[in-house]
RODO-2510 file (C-alpha; in nm, 4 decimals, decimal comma):
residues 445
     n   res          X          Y          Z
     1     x    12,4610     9,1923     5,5088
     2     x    12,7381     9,2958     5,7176
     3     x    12,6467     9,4918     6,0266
     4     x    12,9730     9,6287     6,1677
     5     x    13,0825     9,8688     5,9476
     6     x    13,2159    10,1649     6,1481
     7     x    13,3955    10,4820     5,9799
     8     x    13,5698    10,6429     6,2284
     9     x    13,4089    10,9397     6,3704
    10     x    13,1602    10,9376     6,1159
    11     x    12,8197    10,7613     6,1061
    12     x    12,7617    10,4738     5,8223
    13     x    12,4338    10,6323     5,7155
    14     x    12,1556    10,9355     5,7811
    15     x    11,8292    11,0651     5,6121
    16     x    11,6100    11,3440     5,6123
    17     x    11,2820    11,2349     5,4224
    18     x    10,9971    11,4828     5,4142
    19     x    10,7096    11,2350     5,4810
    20     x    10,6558    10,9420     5,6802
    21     x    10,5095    10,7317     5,4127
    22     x    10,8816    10,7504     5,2890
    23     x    11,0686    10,6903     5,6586
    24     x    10,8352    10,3622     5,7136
    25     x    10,9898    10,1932     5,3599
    26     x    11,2959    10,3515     5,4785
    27     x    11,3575    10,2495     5,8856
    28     x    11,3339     9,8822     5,7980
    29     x    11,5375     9,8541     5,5355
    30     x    11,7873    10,0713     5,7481
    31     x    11,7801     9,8076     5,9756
    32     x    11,8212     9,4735     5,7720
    33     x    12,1358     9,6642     5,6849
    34     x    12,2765     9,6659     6,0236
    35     x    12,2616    10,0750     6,1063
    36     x    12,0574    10,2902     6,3030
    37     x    11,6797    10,3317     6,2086
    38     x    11,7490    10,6530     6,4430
    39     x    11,9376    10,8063     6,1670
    40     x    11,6572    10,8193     5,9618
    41     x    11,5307    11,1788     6,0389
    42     x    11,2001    11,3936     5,9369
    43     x    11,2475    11,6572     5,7213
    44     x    11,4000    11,7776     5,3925
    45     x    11,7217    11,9127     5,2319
    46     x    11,6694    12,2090     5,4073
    47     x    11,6742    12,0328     5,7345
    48     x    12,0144    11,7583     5,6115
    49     x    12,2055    12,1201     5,5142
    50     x    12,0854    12,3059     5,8638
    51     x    12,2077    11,9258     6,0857
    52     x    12,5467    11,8784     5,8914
    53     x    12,6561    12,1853     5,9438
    54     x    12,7154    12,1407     6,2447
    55     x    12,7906    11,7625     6,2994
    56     x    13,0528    11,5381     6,0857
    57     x    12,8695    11,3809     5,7475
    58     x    12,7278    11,0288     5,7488
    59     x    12,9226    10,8131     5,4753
    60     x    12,5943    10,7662     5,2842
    61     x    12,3137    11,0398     5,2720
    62     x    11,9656    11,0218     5,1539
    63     x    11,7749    11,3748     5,0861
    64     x    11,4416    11,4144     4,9789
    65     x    11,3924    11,7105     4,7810
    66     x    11,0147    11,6792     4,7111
    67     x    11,0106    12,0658     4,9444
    68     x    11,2982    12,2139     4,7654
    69     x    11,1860    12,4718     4,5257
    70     x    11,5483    12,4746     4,3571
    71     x    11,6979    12,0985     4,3539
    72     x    12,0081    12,1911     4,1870
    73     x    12,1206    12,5106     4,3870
    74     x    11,9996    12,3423     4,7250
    75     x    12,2375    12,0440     4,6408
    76     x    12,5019    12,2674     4,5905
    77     x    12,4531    12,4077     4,9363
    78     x    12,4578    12,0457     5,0363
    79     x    12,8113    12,0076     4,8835
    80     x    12,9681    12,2916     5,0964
    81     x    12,8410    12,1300     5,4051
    82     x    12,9537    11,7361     5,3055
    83     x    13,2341    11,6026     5,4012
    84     x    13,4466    11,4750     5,0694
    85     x    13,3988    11,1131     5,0095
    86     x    12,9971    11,1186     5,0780
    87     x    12,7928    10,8825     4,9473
    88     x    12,4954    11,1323     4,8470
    89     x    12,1548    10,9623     4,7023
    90     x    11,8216    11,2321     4,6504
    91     x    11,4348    11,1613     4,6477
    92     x    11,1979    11,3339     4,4569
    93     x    10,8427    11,3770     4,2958
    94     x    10,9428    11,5081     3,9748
    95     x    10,9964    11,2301     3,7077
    96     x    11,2485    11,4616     3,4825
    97     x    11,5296    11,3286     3,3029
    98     x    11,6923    11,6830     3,2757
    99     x    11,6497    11,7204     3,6447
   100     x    11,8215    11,3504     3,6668
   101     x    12,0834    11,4477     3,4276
   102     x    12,1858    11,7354     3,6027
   103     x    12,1221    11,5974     3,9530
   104     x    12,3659    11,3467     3,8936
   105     x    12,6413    11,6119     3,7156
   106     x    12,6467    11,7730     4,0144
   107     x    12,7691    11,4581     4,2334
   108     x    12,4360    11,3042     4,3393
   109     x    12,4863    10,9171     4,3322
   110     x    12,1477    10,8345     4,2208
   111     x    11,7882    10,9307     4,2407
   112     x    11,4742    10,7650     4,3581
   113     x    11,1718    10,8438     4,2266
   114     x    10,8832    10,8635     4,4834
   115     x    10,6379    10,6245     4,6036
   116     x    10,9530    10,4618     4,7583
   117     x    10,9335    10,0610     4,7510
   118     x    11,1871     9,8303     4,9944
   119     x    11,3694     9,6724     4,7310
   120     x    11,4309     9,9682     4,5424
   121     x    11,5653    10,1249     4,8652
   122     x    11,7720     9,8408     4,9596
   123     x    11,9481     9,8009     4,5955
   124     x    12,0519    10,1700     4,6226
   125     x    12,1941    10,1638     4,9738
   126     x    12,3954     9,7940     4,8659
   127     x    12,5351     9,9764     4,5495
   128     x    12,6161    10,2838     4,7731
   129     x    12,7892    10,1031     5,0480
   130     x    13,0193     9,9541     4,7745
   131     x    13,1306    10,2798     4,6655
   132     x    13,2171    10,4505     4,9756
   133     x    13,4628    10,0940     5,0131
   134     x    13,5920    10,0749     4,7361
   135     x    13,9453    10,2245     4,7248
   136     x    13,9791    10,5909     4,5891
   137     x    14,3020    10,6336     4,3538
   138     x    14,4068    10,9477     4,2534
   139     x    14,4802    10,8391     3,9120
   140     x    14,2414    10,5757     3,7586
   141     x    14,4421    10,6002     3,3835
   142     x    14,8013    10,4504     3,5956
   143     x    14,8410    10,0733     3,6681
   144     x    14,7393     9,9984     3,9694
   145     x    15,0567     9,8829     4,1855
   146     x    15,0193     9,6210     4,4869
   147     x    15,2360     9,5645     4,7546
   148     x    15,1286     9,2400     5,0068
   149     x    15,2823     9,2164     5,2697
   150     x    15,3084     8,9247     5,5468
   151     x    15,4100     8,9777     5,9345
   152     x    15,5260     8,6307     6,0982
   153     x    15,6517     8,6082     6,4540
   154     x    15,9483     8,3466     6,5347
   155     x    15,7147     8,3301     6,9189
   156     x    15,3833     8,3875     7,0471
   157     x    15,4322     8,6674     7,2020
   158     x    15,6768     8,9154     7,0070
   159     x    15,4904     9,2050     6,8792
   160     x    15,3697     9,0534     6,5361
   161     x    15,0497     9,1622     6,5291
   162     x    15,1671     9,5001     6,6625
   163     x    15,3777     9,5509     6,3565
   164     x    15,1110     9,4232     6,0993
   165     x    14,8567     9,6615     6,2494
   166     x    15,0695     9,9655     6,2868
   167     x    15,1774     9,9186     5,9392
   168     x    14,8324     9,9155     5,8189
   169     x    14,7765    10,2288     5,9579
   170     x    15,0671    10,4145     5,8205
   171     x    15,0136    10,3037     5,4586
   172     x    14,6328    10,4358     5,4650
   173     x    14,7118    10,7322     5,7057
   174     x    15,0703    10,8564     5,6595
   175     x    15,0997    10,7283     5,3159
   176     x    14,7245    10,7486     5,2508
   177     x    14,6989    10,4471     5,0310
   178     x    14,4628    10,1895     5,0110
   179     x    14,5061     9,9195     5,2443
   180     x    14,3764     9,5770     5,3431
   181     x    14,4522     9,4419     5,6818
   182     x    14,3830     9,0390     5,7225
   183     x    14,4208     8,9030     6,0336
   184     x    14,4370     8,5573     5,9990
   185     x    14,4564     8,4681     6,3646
   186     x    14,1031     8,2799     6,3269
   187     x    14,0168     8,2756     6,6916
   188     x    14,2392     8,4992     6,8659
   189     x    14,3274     8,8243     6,6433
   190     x    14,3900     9,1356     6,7677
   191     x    14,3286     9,3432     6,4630
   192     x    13,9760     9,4642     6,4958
   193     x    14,0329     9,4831     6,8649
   194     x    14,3953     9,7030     6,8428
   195     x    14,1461     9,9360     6,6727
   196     x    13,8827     9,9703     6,8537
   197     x    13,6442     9,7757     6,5945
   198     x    13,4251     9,5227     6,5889
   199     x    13,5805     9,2322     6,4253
   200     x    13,2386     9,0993     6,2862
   201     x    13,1693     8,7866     6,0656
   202     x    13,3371     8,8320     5,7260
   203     x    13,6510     8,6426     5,7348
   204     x    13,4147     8,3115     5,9250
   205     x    13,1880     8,4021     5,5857
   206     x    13,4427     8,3702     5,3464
   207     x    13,5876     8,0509     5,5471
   208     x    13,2733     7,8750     5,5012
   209     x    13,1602     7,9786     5,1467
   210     x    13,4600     8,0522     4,9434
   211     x    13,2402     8,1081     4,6264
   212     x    13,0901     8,3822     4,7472
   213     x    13,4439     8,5579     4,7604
   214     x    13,4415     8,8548     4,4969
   215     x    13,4672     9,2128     4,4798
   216     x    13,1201     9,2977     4,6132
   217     x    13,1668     9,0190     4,8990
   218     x    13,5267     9,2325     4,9941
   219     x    13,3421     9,5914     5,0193
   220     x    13,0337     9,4704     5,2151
   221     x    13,2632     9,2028     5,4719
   222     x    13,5254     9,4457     5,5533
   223     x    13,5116     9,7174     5,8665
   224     x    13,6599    10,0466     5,7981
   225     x    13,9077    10,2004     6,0133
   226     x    13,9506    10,5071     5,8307
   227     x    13,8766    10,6305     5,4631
   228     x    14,1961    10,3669     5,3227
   229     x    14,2031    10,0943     5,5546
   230     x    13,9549     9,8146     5,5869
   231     x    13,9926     9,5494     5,7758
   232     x    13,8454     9,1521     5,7704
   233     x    13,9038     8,9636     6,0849
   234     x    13,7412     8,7091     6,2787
   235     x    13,6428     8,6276     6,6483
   236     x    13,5355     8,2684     6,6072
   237     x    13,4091     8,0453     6,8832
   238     x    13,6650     7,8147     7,0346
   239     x    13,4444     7,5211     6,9644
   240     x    13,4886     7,5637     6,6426
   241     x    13,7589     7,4444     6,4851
   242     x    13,9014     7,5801     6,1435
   243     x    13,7944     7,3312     5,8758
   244     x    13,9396     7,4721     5,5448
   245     x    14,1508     7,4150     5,2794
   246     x    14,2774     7,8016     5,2708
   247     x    14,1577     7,8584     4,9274
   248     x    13,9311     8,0870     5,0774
   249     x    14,2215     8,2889     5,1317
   250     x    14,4102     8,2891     4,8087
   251     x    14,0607     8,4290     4,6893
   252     x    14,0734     8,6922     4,9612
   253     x    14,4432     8,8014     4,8248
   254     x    14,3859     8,7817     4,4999
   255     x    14,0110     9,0325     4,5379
   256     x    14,2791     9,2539     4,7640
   257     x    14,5019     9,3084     4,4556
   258     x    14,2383     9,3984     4,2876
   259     x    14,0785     9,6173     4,5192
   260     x    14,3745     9,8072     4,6942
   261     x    14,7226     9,9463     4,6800
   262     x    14,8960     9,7276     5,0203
   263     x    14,8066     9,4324     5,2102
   264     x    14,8944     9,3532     5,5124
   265     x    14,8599     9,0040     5,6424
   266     x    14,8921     8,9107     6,0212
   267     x    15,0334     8,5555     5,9555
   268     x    14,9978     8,3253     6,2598
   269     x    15,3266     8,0769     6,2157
   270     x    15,0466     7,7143     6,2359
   271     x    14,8842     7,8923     5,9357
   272     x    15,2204     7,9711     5,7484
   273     x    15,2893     7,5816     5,8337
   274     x    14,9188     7,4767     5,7160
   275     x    14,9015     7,6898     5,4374
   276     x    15,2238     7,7998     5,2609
   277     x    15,0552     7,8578     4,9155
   278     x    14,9123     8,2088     5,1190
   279     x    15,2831     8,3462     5,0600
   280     x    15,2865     8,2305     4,6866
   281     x    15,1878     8,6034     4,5805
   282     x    15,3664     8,7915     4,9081
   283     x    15,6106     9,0708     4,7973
   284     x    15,7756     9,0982     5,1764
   285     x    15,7511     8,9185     5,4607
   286     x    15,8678     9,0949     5,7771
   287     x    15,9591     8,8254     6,0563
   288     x    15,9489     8,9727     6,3640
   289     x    16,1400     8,8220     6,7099
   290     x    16,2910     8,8807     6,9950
   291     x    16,6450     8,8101     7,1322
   292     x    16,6159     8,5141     7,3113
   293     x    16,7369     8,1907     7,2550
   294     x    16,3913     8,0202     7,1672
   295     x    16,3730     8,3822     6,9406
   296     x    16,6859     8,2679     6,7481
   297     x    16,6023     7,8966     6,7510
   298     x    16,2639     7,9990     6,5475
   299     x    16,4471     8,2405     6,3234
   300     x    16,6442     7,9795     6,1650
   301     x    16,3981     7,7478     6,1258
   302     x    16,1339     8,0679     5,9863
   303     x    16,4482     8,2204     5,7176
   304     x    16,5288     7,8532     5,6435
   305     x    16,1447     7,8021     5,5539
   306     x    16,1418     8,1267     5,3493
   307     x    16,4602     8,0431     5,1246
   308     x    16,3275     7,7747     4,9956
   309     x    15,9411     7,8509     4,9834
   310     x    15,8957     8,2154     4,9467
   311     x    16,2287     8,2895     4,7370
   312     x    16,0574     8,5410     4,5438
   313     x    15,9416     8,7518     4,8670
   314     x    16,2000     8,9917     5,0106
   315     x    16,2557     8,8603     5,4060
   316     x    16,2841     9,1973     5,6208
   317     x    16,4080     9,0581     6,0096
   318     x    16,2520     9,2578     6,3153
   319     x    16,4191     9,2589     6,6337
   320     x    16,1199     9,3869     6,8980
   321     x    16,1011     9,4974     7,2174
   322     x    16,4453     9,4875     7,2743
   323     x    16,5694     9,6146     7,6063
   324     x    16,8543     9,9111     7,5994
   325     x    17,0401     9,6906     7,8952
   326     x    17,2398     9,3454     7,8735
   327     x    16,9327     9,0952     7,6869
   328     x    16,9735     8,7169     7,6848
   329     x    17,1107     8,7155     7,3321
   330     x    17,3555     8,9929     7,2399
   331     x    17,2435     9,1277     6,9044
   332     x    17,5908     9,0209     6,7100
   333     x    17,5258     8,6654     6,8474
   334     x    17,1544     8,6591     6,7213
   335     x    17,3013     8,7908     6,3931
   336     x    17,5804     8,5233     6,3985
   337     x    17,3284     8,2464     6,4490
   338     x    17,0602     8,3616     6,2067
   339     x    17,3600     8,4176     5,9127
   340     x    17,2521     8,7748     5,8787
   341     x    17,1965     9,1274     5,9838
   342     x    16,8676     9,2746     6,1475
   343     x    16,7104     9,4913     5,9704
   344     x    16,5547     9,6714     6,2205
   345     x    16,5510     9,7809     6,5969
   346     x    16,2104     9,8503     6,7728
   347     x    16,2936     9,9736     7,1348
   348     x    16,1007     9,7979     7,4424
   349     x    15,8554    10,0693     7,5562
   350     x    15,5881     9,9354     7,7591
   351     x    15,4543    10,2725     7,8560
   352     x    15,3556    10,3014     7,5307
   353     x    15,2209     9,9872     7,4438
   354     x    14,9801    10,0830     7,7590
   355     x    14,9234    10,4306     7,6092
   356     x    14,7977    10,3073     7,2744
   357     x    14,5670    10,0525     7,4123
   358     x    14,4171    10,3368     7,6528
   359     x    14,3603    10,5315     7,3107
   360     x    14,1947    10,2244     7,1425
   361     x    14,4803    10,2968     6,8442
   362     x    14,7601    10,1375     6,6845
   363     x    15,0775    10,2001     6,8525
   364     x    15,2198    10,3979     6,5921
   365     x    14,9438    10,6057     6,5382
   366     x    14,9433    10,6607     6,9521
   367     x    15,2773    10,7061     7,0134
   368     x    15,4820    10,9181     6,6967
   369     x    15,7240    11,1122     6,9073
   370     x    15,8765    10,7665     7,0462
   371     x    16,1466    10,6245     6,8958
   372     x    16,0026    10,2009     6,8573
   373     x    15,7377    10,4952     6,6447
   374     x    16,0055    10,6006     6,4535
   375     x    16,1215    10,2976     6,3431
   376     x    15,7728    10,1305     6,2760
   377     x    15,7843    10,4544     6,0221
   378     x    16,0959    10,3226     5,8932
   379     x    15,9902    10,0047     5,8067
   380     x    15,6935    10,0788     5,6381
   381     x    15,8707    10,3835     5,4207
   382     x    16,1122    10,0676     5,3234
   383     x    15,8139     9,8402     5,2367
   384     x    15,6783    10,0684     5,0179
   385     x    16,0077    10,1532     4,8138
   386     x    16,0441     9,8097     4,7933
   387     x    15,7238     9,7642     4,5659
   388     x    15,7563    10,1365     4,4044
   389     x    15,8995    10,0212     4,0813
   390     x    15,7473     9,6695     4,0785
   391     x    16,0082     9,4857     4,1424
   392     x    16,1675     9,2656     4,4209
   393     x    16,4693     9,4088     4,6213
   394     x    16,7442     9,1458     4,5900
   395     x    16,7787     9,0921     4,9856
   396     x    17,0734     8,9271     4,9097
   397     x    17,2054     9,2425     4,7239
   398     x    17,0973     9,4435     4,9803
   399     x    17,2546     9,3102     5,2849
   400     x    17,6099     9,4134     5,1369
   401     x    17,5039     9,7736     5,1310
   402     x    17,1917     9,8276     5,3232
   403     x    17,2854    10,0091     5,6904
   404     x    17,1352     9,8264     5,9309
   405     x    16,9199    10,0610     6,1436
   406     x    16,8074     9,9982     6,5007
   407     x    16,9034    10,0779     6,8624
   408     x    17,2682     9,9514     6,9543
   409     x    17,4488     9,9784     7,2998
   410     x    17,6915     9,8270     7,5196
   411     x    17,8872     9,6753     7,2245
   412     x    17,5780     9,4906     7,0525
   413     x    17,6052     9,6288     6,7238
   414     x    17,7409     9,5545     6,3626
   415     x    17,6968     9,2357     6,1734
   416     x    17,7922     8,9353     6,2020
   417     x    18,1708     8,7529     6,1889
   418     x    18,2952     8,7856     5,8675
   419     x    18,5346     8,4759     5,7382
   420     x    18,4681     8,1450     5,5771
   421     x    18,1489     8,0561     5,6231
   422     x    18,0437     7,7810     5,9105
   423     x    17,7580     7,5550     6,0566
   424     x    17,4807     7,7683     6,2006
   425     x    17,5553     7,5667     6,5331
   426     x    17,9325     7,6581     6,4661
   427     x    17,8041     8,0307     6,4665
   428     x    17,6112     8,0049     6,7985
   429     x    17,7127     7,8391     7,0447
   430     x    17,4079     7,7120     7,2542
   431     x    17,6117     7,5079     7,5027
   432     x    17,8165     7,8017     7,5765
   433     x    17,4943     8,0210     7,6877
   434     x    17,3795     7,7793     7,9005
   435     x    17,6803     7,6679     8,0314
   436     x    17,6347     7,9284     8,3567
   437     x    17,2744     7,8555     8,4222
   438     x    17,4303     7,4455     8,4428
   439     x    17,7428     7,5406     8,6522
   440     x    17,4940     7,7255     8,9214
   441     x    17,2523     7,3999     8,9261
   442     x    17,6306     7,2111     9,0540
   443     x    17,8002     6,9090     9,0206
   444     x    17,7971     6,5954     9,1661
   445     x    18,1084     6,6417     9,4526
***
């Protein structure tokens, strides 16, 4: 059982049980499942309507209404005081099916008939974990769509796993669609930690048993960030080294199709080399660089990659944290070398970057009024047109048409030279960039 589930501002689980014959079943069980045995309070409905009315709503909440002398108009009361999306399970003495019936009309989850036992307990609280996860759609009768998206940088270094996280947060948040975030940086990912989460043990779980994988395995592994985003990372030792064949993670996208509307996938570049069946079902991949020359170097070698691997993915390029002032690579040049336009700008704003890690959030959730926010917002309103109608956006298609947007001065802008079409070494002249930092070092006299 996972222990790191967090929900925001909200606590994973509460109760207020009338006896204490019912909070010692309760307290251990609370505890095998990784929350609070604190949380499990003395006293009845009376006592869970009186506390949340003045504090945020646990995602799961167990009442006992053995006191109540009206169940059904007492769980009403309850209702006005919940927080939507509660988990809500009641306790009682009276073995009724009518009272059951209607208990469970009015939005009660289930209901536990008294003497409590452990594994009764325990069953309940799995099943009810799984349904706060899974993904709420506003239309269960529609075909579900999926969008999966992968974010690849060109360097170590270039705001990757910035992107893939601040994407993540606009589809649930902005967009407020069910998203997975996998961060697939084994060892090292930021994901968890950009959030202020625990990363926990799920994605080392489903590493090292891949038939465990299924839908139940996705809604107990995964941390939640907010009510549509859940997130499965990993923080494994350095001494251990990733043994795995990555079907793990195939299963992992395939259970996210199932289970949400977008997935974002932080795609370290030695895993995209390791494991290039993980973009076989990837509707965009957004490479994200800088421009430098070892920025443009990779970029070939990444779009290369993707033409002939990953034809059916739409390629989105990222120019980030790029400096208003004279860079090392003028943007035309990068576009000349790379045989094609950027798609988007994101301005270098460090003061931001800073301000969103002081917040513990993404850095488009932290910093909205900016304009590298603005464009983040761009790119993931383009994303999700992209997969709106179910189809793949020809990219080729689109580059005719498509205005390039981004942040253009001193003469850096437009596309690249138009004409008959030449080497990629022809386009960029690498010798020529270099040529001043040789001249300085001198020649021989």
């Amino acid at each position: 059982m996972s222990a790191s589930w967090k929900t925001g501002n909200r606590d994973m689980f509460a109760a207020f049980m009338c006896d204490d014959a019912a909070l010692d079943v309760l307290r251990p069980v609370t505890v095998d499942m990784g929350w609070q045995p604190e949380k499990c309070n003395k006293g009845g409905l009376r006592n869970a309507i009186q506390s949340l009315s003045i504090a945020a709503s646990p995602a799961i909440l167990m009442v006992d209404l053995s006191e109540s002398g009206d169940p059904l108009s007492d769980i009403n009361a309850l209702a006005e005081v919940c927080e939507p999306g509660t988990v809500v399970i009641a306790v009682g003495q009276v073995n009724d099916v009518r009272l059951y019936r209607d208990l469970l009309a009015s939005g009660i989850q289930d209901y536990l008939l008294k003497p409590l036992t452990p594994g009764q307990v325990r069953d309940t609280l799995v099943q009810a974990q799984a349904i706060f996860a899974a993904p709420k759609s506003a239309d269960g009768s529609t075909a579900k769509r999926h969008v999966s998206t992968a974010v690849v940088g060109t360097r170590g270094g270039v705001g990757a796993s910035t992107i893939a996280t601040s994407l993540a947060w606009l589809f649930s948040s902005d967009h407020r669609l069910p998203t997975a975030l996998l961060d697939l940086d084994v060892h090292f990912g930021t994901g968890a930690l950009t959030l202020d989460l625990e990363p926990g043990r799920g994605l080392t779980d489903a590493i090292d048993n891949p038939s465990r994988i299924d839908g139940l395995f996705i809604e107990r592994a995964m941390i939640r960030a907010n009510d549509n985003l859940a997130i499965l990372s990993a923080e494994a030792p350095i001494s251990a080294p990733l043994m795995t064949d990555g079907s793990a993670f195939v299963q992992l996208e395939e259970e996210f199709r199932h289970a949400f509307e977008m997935t974002v996938i932080d795609l370290p570049r030695n895993m995209l080399i390791n494991f290039p069946h993980l973009l076989a079902d990837v509707n965009v991949v957004v490479v994200a660089t800088e421009l430098t020359l070892a920025g443009a170097r990779d970029a070939i070698r990444l779009l290369s990659w993707l033409k002939t691997n990953a034809k059916h993915a739409e390629t989105i390029v990222v120019a980030n944290k790029v400096h208003s002032g004279v860079g090392e690579i003028s943007r035309s040049d990068f576009e000349a070398s790379i045989e094609r336009k950027i798609n988007y700008v994101v301005p270098y704003d460090v003061k931001a970057a800073a301000n969103a890690a002081k917040l513990g959030q993404t850095f488009v959730a932290a910093n909205r009024a900016t304009k590298a926010g603005g464009m983040l917002r761009d790119l993931g309103g383009a994303i999700i047109a992209t997969g709106s109608d179910g189809e793949v956006v020809d990219t080729k298609a689109k580059a005719k048409d498509k205005p390039v947007k981004g942040l253009d001065k001193g003469g850096n802008g437009g596309g690249g030279a138009p004409g008959a079409k030449t080497s990629l070494l022809g386009k960029f002249d690498f010798k020529k960039i270099l040529s001043s930092g040789k001249a300085k070092a001198g020649t021989p006299a």
